[in-house]
C-alpha positions as CSV (number, residue, x, y, z in Angstrom):
1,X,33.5,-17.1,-2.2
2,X,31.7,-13.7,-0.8
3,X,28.5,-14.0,-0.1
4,X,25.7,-11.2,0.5
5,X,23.1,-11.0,2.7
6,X,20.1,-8.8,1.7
7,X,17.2,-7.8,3.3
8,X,14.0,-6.8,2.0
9,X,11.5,-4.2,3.2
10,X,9.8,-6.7,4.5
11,X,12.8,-8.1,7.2
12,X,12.9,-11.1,5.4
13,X,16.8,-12.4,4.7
14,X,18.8,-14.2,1.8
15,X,22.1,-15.1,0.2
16,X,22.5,-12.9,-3.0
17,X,24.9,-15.1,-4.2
18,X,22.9,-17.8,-4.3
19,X,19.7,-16.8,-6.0
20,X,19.6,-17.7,-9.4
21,X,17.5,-15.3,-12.1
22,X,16.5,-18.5,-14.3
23,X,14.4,-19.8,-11.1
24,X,12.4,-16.4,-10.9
25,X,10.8,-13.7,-13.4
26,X,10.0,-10.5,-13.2
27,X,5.9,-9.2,-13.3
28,X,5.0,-5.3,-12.7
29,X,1.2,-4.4,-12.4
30,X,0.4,-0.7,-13.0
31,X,-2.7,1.5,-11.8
32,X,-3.2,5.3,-12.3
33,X,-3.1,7.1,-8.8
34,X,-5.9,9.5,-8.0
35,X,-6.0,12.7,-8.0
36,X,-6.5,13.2,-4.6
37,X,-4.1,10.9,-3.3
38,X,-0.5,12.5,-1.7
39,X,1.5,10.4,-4.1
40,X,-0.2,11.9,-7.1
41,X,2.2,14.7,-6.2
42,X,5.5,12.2,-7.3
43,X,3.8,9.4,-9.5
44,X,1.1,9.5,-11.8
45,X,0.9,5.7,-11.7
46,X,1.3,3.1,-9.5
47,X,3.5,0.2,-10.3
48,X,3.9,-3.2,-7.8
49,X,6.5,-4.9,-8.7
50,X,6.6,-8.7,-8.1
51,X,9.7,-11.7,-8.0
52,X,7.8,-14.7,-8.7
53,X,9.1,-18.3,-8.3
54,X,8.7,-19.8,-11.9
55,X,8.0,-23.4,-10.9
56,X,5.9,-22.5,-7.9
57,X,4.1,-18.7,-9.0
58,X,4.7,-17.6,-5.2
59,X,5.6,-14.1,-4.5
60,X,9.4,-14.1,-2.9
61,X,10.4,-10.5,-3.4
62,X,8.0,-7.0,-3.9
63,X,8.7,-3.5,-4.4
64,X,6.2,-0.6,-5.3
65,X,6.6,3.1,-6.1
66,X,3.9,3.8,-3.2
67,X,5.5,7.2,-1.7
68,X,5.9,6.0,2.1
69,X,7.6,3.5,3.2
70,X,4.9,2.1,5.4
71,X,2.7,1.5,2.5
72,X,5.4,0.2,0.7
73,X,6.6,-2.3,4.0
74,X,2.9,-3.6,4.3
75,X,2.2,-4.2,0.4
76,X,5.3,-6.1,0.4
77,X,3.9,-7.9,3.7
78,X,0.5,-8.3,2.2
79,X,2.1,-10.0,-1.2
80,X,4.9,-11.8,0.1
81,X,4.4,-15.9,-0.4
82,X,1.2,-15.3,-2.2
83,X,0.8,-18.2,-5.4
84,X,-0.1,-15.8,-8.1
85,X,-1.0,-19.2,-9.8
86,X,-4.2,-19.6,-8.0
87,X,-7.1,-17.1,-7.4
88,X,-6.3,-13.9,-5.5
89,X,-9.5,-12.3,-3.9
90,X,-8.6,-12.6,-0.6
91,X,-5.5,-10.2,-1.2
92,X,-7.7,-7.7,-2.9
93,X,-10.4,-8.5,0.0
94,X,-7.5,-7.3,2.8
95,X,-6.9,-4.1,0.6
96,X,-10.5,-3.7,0.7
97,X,-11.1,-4.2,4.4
98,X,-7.4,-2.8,5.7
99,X,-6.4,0.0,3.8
100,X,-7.9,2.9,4.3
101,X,-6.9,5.7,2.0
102,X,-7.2,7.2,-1.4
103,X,-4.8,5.0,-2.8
104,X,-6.4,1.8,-1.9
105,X,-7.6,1.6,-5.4
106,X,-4.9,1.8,-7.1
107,X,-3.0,-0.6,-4.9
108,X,-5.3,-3.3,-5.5
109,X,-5.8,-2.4,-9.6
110,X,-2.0,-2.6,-9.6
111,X,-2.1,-5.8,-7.9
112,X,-5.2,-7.4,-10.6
113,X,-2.8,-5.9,-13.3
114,X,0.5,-8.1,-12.1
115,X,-1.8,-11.0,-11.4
116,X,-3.7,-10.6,-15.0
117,X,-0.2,-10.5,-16.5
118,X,0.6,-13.1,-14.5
119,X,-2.4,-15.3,-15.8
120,X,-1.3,-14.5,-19.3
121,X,2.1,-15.5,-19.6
122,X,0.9,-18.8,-17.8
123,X,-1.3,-19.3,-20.3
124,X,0.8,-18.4,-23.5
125,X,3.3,-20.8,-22.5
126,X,0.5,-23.6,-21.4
127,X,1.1,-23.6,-17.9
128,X,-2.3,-23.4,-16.4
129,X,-3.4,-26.0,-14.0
């Protein structure tokens, strides 16, 4: 059997093959960019989207339409592991106190969106702690 490797923006390595979808779902958190930020130029929103571990709620894979790949590489660093289960104000506290730009808004209202989402499917299907 063939088996391929991937790697994610963030370095991080696994087996394709072996990753099964039922284990994991989907979540995408949206914000509208500002006006006066460069990726207003490509995008007029924002969108963070998350791979979350069903039985655990950790973050094991994130993409976002952030224009640079930087931005995009330390999102993806900034999420990656995170229990989207549990409260998550010291991930918008590190947008806060680390990125410094016009998009740090919309970064952090896109990650509040996936968590809120998040929140709610937990709670439709009665799986809050």
């Amino acid at each position: 059997m063939s088996v391929t490797a991937l790697v994610d923006r963030a370095g991080r390595q696994w087996q394709a093959d072996l990753v099964d979808p039922a284990d994991s779902m989907i979540v995408v958190g949206y914000a509208k960019v500002p006006a006066t930020s460069a990726s207003r130029s490509t995008h007029e929103y924002l969108s963070i989207t998350l791979r979350i571990e069903r039985d655990t709620g950790t973050v094991t894979e994130v993409d976002s339409t952030a224009v640079t790949a930087l931005v995009r590489a330390w999102v993806a660093e900034l999420l990656l592991g995170v229990d989207f289960g549990q409260d998550i104000s010291a991930v918008t506290a590190r947008i806060d106190s680390d990125y410094l730009g016009h998009g740090a808004g919309a970064i952090k209202q896109a990650v509040i969106d996936a968590w809120r989402r998040y929140a709610a499917y937990r709670a439709h299907h009665g799986l809050e702690d």
